[in-house]
TIRODO-110740 format. One record per atom (N, C-alpha, C, CB): residue number from 1; residue in one letter; atom name; x negated, y negated, z. Coordinates in pm, 1 decimal, padded with zeros to 6 digits. Glycine has a CB too. Layout:
R   num   residuo   atomo         px         py         pz
R   NUM         A      CA          X          Y          Z
...
This chain:
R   num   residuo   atomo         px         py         pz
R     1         X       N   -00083.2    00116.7    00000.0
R     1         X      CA    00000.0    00000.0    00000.0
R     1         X       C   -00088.7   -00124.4    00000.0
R     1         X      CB    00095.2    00001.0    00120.7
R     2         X       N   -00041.7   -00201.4   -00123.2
R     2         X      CA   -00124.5   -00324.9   -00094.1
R     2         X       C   -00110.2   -00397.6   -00013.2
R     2         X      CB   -00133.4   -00397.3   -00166.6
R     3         X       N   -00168.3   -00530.0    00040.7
R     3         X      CA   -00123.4   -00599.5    00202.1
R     3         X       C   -00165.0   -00749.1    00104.9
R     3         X      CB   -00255.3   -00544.3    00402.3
R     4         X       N   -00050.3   -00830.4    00156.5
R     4         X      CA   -00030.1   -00975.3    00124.8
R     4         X       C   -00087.8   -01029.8    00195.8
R     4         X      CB    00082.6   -01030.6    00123.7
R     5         X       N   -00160.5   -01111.8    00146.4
R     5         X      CA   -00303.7   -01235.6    00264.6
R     5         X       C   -00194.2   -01321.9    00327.1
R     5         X      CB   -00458.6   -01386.8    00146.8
R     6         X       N   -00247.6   -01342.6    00469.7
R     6         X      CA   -00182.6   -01448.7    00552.1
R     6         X       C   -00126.4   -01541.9    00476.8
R     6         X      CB   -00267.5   -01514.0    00640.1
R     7         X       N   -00030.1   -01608.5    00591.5
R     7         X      CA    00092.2   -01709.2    00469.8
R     7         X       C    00107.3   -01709.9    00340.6
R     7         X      CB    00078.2   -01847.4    00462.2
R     8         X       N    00120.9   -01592.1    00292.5
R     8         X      CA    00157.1   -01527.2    00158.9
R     8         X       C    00286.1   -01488.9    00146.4
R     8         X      CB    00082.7   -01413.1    00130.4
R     9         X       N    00354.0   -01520.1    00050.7
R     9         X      CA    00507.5   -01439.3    00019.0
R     9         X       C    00515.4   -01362.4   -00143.5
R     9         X      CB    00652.6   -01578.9    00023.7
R    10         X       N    00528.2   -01290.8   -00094.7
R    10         X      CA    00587.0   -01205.5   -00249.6
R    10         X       C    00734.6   -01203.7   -00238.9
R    10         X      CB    00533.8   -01021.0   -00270.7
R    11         X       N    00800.7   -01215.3   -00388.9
R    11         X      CA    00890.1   -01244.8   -00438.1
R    11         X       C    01000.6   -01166.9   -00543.6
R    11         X      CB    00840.7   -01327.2   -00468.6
R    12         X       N    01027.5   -01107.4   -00518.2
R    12         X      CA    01084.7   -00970.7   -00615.4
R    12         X       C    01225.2   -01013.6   -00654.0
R    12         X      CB    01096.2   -00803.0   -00523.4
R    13         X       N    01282.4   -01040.7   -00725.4
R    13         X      CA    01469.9   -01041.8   -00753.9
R    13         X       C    01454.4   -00970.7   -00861.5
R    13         X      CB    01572.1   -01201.1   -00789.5
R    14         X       N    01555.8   -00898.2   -00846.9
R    14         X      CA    01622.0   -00864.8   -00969.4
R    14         X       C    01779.6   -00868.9   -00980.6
R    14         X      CB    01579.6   -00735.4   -01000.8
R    15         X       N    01860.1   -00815.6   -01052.5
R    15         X      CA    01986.1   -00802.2   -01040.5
R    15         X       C    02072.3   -00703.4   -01118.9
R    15         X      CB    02024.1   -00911.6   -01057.1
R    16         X       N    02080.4   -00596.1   -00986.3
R    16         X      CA    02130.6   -00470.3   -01010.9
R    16         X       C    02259.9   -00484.6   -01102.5
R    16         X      CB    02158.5   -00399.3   -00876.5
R    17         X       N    02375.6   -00594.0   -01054.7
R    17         X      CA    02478.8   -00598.3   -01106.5
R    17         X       C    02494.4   -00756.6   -01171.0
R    17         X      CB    02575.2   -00549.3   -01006.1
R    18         X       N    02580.1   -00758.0   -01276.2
R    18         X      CA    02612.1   -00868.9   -01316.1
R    18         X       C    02719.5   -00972.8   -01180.1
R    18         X      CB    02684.4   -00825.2   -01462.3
R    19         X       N    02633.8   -01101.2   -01191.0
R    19         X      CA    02658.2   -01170.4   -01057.4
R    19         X       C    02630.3   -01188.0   -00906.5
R    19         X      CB    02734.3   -01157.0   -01049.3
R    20         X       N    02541.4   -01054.7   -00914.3
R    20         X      CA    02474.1   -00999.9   -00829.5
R    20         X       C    02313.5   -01077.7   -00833.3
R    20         X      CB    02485.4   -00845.9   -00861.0
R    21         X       N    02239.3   -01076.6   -00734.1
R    21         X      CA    02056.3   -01088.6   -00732.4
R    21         X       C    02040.2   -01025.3   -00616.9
R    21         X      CB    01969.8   -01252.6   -00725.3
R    22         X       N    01943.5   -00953.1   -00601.2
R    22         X      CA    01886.8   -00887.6   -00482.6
R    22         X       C    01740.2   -00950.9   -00462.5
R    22         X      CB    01882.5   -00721.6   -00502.9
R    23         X       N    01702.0   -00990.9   -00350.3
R    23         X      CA    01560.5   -01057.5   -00330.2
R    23         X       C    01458.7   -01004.3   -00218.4
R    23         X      CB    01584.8   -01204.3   -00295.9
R    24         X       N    01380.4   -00912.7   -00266.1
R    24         X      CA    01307.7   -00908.7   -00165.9
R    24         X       C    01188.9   -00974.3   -00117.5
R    24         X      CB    01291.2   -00822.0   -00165.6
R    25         X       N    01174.8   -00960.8   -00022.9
R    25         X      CA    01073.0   -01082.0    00033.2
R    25         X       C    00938.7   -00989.0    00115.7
R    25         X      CB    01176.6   -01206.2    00170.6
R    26         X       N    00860.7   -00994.7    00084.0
R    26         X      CA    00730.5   -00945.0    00184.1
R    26         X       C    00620.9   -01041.3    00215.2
R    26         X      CB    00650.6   -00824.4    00119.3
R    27         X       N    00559.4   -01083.6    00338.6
R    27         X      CA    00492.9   -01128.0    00371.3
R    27         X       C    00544.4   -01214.7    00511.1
R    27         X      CB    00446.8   -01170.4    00267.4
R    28         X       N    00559.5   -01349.3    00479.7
R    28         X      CA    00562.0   -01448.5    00551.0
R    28         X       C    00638.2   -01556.2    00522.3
R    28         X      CB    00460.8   -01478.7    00564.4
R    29         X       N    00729.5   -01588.8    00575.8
R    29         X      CA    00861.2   -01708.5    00497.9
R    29         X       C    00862.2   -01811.6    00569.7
R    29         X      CB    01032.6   -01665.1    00493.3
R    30         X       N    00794.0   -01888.2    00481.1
R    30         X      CA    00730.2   -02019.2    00541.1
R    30         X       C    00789.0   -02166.9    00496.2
R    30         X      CB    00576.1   -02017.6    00499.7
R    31         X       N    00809.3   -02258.1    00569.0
R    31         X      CA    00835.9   -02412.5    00485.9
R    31         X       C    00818.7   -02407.8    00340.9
R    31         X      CB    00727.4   -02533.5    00531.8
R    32         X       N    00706.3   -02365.1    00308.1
R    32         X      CA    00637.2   -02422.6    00184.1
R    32         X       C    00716.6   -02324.6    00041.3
R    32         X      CB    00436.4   -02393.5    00203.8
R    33         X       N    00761.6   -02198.5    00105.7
R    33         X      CA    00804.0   -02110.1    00016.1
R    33         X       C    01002.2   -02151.3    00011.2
R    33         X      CB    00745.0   -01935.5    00080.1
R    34         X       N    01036.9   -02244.0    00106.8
R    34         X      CA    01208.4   -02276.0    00066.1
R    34         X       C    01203.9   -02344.1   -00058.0
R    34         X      CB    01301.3   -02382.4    00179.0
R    35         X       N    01123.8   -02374.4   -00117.5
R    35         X      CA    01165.7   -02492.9   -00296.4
R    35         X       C    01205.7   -02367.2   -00356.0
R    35         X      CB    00995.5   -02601.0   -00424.1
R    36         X       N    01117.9   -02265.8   -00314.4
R    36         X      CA    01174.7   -02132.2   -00461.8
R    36         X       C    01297.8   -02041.5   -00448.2
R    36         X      CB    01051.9   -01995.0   -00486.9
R    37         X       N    01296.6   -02051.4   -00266.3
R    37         X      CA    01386.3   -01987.7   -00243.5
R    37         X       C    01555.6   -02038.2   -00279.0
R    37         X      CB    01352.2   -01965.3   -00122.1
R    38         X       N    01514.3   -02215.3   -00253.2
R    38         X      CA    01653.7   -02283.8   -00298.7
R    38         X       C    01649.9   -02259.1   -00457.0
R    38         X      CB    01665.1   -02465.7   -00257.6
R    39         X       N    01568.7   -02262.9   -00513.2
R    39         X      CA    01575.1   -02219.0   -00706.0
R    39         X       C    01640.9   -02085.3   -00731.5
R    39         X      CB    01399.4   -02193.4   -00789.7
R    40         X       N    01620.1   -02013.4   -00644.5
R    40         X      CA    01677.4   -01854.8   -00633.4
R    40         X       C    01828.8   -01878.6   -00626.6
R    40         X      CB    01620.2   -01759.5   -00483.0
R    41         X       N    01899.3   -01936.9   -00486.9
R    41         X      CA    01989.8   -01913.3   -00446.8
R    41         X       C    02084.3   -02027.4   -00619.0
R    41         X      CB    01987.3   -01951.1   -00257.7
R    42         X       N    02013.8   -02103.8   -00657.5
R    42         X      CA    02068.3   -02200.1   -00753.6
R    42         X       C    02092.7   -02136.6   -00851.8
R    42         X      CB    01995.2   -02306.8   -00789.0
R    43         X       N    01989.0   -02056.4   -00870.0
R    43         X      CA    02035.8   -01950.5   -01038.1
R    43         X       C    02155.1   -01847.7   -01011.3
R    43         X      CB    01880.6   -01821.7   -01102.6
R    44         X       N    02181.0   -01825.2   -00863.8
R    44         X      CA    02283.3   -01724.9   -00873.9
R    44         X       C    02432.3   -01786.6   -00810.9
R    44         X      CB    02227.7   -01588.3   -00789.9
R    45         X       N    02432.0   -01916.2   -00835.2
R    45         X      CA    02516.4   -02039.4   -00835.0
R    45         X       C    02629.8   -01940.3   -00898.0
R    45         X      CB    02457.9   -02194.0   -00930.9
R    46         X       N    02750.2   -01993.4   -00868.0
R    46         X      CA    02889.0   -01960.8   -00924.6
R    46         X       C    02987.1   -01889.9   -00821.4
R    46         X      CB    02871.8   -01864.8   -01051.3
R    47         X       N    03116.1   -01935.0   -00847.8
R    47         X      CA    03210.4   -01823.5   -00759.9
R    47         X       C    03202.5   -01739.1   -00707.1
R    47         X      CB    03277.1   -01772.7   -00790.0
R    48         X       N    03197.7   -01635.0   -00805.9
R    48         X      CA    03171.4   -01513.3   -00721.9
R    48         X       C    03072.4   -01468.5   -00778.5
R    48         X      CB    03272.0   -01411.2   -00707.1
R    49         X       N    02911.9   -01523.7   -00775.2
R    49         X      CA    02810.8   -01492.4   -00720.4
R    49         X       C    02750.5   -01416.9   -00625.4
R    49         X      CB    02792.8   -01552.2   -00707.1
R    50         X       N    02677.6   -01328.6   -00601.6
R    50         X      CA    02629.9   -01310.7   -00487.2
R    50         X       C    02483.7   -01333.6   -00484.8
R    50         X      CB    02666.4   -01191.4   -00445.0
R    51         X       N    02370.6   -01339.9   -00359.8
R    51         X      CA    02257.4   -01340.1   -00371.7
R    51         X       C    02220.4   -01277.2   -00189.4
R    51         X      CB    02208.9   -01497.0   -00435.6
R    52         X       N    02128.5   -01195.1   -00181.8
R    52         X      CA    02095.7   -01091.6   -00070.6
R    52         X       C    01983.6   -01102.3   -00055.8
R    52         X      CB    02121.9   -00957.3   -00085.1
R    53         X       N    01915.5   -01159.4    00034.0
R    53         X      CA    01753.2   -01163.5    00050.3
R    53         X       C    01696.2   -01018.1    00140.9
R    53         X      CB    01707.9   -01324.7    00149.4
R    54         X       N    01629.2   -00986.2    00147.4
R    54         X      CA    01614.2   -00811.6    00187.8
R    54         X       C    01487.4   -00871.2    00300.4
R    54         X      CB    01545.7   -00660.1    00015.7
R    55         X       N    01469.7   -00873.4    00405.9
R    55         X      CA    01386.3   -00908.6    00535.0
R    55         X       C    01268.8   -00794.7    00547.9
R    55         X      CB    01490.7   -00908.0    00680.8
R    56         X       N    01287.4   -00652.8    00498.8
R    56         X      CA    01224.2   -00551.2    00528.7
R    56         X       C    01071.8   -00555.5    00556.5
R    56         X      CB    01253.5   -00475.0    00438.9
R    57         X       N    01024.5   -00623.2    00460.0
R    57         X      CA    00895.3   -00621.7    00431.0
R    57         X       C    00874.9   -00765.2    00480.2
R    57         X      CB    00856.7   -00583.7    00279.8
R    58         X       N    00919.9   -00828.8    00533.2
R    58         X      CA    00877.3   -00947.4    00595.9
R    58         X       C    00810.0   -00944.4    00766.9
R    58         X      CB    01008.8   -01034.3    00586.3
R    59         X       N    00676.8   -00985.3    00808.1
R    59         X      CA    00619.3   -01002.4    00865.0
R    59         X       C    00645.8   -01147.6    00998.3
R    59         X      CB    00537.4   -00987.0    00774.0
R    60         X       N    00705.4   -01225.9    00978.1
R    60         X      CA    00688.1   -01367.7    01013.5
R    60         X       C    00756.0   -01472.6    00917.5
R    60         X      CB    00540.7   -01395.9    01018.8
R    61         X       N    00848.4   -01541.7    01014.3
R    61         X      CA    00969.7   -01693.7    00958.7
R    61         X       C    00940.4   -01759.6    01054.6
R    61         X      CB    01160.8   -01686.1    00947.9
R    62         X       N    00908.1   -01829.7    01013.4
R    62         X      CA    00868.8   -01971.7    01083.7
R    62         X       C    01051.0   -02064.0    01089.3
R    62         X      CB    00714.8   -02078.4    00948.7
R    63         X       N    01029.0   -02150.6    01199.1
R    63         X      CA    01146.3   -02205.1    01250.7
R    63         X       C    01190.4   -02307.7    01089.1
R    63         X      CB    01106.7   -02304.4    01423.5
R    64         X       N    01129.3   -02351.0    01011.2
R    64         X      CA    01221.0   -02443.0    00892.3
R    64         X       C    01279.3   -02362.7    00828.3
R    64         X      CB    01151.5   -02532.5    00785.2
R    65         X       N    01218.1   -02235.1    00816.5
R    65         X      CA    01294.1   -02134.0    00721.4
R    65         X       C    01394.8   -02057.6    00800.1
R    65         X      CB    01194.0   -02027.3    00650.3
R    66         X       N    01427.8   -02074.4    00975.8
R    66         X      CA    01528.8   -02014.4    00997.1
R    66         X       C    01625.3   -02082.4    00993.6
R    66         X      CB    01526.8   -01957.6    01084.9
R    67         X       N    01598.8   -02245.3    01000.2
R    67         X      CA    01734.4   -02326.9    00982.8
R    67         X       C    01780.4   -02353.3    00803.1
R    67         X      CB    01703.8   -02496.4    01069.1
R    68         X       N    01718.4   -02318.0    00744.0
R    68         X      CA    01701.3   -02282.0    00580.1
R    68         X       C    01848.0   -02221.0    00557.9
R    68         X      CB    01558.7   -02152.2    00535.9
R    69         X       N    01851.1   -02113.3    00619.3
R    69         X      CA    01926.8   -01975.9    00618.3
R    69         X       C    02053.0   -01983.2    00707.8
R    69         X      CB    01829.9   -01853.7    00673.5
R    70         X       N    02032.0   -02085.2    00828.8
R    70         X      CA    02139.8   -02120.5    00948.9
R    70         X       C    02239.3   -02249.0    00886.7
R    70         X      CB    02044.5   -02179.7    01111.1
R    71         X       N    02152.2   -02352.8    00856.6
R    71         X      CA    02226.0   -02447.0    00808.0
R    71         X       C    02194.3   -02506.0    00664.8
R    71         X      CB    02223.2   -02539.2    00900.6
R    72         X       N    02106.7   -02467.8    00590.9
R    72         X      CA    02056.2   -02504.5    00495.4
R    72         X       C    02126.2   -02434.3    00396.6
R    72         X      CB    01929.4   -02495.2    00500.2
R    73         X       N    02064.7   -02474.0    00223.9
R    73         X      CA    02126.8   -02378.5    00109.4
R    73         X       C    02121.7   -02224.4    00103.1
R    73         X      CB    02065.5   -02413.3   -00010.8
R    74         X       N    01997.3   -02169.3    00232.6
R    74         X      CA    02041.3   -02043.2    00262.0
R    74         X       C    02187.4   -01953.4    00334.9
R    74         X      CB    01949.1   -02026.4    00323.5
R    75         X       N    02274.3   -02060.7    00365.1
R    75         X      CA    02360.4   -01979.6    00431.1
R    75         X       C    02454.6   -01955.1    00301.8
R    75         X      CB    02428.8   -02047.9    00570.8
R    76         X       N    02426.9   -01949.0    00154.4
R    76         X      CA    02520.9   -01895.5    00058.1
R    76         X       C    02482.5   -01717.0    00023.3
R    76         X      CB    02505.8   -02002.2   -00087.6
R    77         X       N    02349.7   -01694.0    00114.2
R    77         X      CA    02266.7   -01573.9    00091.9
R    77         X       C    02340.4   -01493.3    00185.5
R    77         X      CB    02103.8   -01584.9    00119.3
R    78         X       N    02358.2   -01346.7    00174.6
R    78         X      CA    02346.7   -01251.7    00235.6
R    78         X       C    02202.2   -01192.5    00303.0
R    78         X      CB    02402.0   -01183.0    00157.7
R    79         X       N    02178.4   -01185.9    00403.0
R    79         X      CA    02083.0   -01137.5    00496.0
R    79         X       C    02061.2   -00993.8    00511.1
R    79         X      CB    02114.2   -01184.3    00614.4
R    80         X       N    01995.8   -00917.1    00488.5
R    80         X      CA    01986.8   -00770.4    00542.7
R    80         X       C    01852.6   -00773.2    00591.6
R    80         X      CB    02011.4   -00645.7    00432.2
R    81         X       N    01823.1   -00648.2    00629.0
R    81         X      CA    01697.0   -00600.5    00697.1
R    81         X       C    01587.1   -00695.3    00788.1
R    81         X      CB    01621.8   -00545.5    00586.5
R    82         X       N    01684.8   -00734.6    00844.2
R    82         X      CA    01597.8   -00850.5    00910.1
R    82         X       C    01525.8   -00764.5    01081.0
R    82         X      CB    01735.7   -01021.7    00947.3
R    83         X       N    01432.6   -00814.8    01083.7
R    83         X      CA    01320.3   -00761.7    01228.1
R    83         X       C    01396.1   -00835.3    01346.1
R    83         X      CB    01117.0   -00832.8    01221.6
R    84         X       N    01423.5   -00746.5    01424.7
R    84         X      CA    01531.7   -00773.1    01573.8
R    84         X       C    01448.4   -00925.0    01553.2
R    84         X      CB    01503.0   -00646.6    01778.4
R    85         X       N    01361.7   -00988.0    01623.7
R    85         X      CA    01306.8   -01123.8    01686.4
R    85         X       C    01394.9   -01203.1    01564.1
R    85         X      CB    01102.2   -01151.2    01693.0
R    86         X       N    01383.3   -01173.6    01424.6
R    86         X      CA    01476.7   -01292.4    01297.9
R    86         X       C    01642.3   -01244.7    01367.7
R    86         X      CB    01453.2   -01225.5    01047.6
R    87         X       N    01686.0   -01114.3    01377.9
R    87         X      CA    01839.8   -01090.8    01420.9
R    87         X       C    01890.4   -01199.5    01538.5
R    87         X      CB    01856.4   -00926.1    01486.1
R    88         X       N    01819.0   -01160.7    01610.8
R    88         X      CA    01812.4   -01231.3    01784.1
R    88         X       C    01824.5   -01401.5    01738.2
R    88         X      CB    01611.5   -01189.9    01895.8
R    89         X       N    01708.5   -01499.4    01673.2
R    89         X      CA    01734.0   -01634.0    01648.1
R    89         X       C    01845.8   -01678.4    01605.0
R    89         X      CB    01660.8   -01676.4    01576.2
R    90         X       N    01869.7   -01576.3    01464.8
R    90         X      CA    01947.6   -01603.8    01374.7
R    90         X       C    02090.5   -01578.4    01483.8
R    90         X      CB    01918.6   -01508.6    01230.2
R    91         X       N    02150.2   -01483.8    01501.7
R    91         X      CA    02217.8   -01523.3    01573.9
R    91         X       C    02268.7   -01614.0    01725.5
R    91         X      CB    02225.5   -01458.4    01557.0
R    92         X       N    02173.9   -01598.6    01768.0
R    92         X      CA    02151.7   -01740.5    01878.7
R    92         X       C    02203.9   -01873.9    01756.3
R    92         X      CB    01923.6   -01766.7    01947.2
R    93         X       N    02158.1   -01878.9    01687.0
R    93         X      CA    02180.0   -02016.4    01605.9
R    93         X       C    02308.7   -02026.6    01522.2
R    93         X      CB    02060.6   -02038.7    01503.2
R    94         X       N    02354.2   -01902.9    01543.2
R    94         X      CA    02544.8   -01920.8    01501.9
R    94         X       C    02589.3   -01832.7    01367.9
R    94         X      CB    02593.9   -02116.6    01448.4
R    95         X       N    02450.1   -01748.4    01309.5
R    95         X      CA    02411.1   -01721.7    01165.5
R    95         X       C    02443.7   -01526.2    01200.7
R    95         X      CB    02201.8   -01792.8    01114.2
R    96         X       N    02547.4   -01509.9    01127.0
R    96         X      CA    02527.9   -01335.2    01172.4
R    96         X       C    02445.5   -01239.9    01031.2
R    96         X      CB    02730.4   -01249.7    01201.4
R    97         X       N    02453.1   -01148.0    01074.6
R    97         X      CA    02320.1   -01051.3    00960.7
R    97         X       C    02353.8   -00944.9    00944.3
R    97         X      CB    02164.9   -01018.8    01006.3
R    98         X       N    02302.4   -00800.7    00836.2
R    98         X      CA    02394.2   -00691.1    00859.0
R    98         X       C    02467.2   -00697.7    00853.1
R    98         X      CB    02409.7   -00638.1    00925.3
């Protein structure tokens, strides 16, 4: 398995279904990486859209990127696989997951 250098994010979407994007994320989800992430959630813009960011392979979210997702253009995303410490904030902050 390859390993992503500190404050690194890898970036995977694809889209299994029409209207659909699935995004996985590995590394580290940082301030600097929300411009792409809001470009993501923008391309899968529309009604009934969906867009699912996948936590699995994520290491470390820093606090801009949890309010990104709480109150920001991330709360149009679906959340999965998120690491109990992201479950625990995220919901403390009003945001449910799973």
């Amino acid at each position: 398995m390859k390993s992503i250098p500190a404050g690194m994010l890898k970036i995977e979407a694809f889209s299994p279904r029409e209207r659909e994007m699935l995004v996985t994320l590995s590394g580290r989800v940082e301030r600097k990486h929300l411009p792409e992430l809001e470009h993501l959630i923008g391309q899968s813009a529309g009604e009934d859209a969906r867009i699912t960011f996948d936590f699995r392979k994520v290491g470390l979210v820093d606090r801009e990127a949890v309010d990104f997702f709480v109150n920001g253009p991330g709360t149009r995303a679906t959340l999965r696989g998120c690491p109990l410490y992201l479950r625990t904030w995220l919901r403390l902050a009003g945001r449910p997951t799973d």
